[in-house]
C-alpha positions in Angstrom: 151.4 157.1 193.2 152.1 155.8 189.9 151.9 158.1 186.4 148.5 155.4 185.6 146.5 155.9 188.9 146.6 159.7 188.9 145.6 159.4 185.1 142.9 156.8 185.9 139.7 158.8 186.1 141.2 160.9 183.2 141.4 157.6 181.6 138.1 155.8 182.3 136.2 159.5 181.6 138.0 158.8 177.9 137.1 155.4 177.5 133.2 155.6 178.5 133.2 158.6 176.6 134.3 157.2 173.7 131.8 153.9 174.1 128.9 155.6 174.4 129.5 158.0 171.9 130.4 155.4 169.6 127.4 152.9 170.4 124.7 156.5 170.5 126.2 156.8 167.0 125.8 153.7 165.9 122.1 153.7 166.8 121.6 156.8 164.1 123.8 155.6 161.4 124.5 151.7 162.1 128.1 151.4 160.6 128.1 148.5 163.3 127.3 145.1 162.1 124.2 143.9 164.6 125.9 141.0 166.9 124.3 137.6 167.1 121.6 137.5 170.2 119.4 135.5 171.5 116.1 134.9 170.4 114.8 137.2 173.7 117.6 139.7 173.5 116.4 140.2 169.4 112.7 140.2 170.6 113.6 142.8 173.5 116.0 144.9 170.7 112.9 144.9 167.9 110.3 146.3 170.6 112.6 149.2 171.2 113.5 150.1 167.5 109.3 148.7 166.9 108.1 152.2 169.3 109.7 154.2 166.9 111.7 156.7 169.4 112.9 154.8 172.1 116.4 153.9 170.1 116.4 157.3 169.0 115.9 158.8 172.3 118.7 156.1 174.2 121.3 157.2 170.8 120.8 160.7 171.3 121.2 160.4 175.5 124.9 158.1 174.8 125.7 160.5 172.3 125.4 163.2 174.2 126.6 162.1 177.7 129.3 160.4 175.4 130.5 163.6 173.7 130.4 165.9 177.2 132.9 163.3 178.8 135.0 163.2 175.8 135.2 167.3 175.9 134.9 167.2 179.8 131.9 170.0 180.1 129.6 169.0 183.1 130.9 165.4 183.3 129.3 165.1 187.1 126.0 165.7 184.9 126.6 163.3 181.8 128.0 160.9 184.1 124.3 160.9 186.3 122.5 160.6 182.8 124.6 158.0 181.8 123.9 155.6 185.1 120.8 154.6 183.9 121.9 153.5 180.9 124.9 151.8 182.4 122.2 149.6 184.3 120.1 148.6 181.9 123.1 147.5 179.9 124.4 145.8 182.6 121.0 144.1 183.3 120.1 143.7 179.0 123.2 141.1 179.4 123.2 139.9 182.4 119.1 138.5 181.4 119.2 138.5 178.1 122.7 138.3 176.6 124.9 136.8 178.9 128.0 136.2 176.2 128.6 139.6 175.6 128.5 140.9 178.7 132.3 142.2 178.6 131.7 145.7 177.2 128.2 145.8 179.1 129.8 145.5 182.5 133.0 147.3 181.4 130.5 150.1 180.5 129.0 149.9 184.0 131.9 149.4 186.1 133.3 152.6 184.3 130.6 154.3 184.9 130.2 153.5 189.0 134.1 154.4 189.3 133.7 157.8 187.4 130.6 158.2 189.8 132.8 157.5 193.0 135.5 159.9 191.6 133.2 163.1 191.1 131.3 162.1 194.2 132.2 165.8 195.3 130.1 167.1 193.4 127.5 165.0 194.6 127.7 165.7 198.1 125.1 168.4 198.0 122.7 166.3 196.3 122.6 163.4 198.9 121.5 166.1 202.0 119.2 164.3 204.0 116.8 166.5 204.0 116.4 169.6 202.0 114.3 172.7 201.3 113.8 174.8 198.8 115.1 178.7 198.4 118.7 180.0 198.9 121.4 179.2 201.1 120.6 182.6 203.1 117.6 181.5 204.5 
């Protein structure tokens, strides 16, 4: 196995770490020039920044799950939080900004490997069926 594919999800943790951390920033202290959208991307961008909390609340979710995959503390979890927000990216471009879909789909394709990597840590969570109370039961 080469030295890059046992580094990989070591790699892709780094890089979606870094992006969402970055963007989640960016949504608190906008030291990134808006890009040029579409009039329906801008309309759909203003409602969200228009409720008053909703860009807050997405900035402070990336920066969060951002910053735990960059230290790696609970990355099964932040990566689980961050799915969401990988689709709705994914789905922001692929209906409303088609041009700059690169880091969107980037963003979600990282995010659906990293998910596949830990999936170990999911397998308890996918039981068919499950009740409630401890494993001695």
């Amino acid at each position: 196995m080469s030295i890059i594919m046992k580094h990989l999800p070591t790699i892709a943790r780094y890089l979606l770490g870094l992006i969402f951390f970055v963007f989640g920033l960016n949504k608190f202290l906008n030291f990134l020039p808006a890009p040029e959208m579409s009039a329906d991307a801008g309309a759909f961008f203003g409602a969200l920044v228009a409720t008053g909390y909703m860009m807050k609340f997405i900035g402070a979710t990336e920066v969060i799950g951002g910053l735990l995959l960059l230290i790696n503390k609970y990355t099964p979890v932040a990566l689980i939080i961050l799915a969401p927000v990988s689709i709705n990216i994914l789905v922001f471009h692929l209906a409303l900004d088609i041009a700059s879909i690169p880091v969107g789909g980037l963003t979600f394709l990282l995010n659906v490997y990293l998910l596949f990597a830990y999936k170990k840590y999911y397998d308890p969570m996918l039981a068919s069926s499950a009740s409630p109370g401890s494993d001695s039961e």
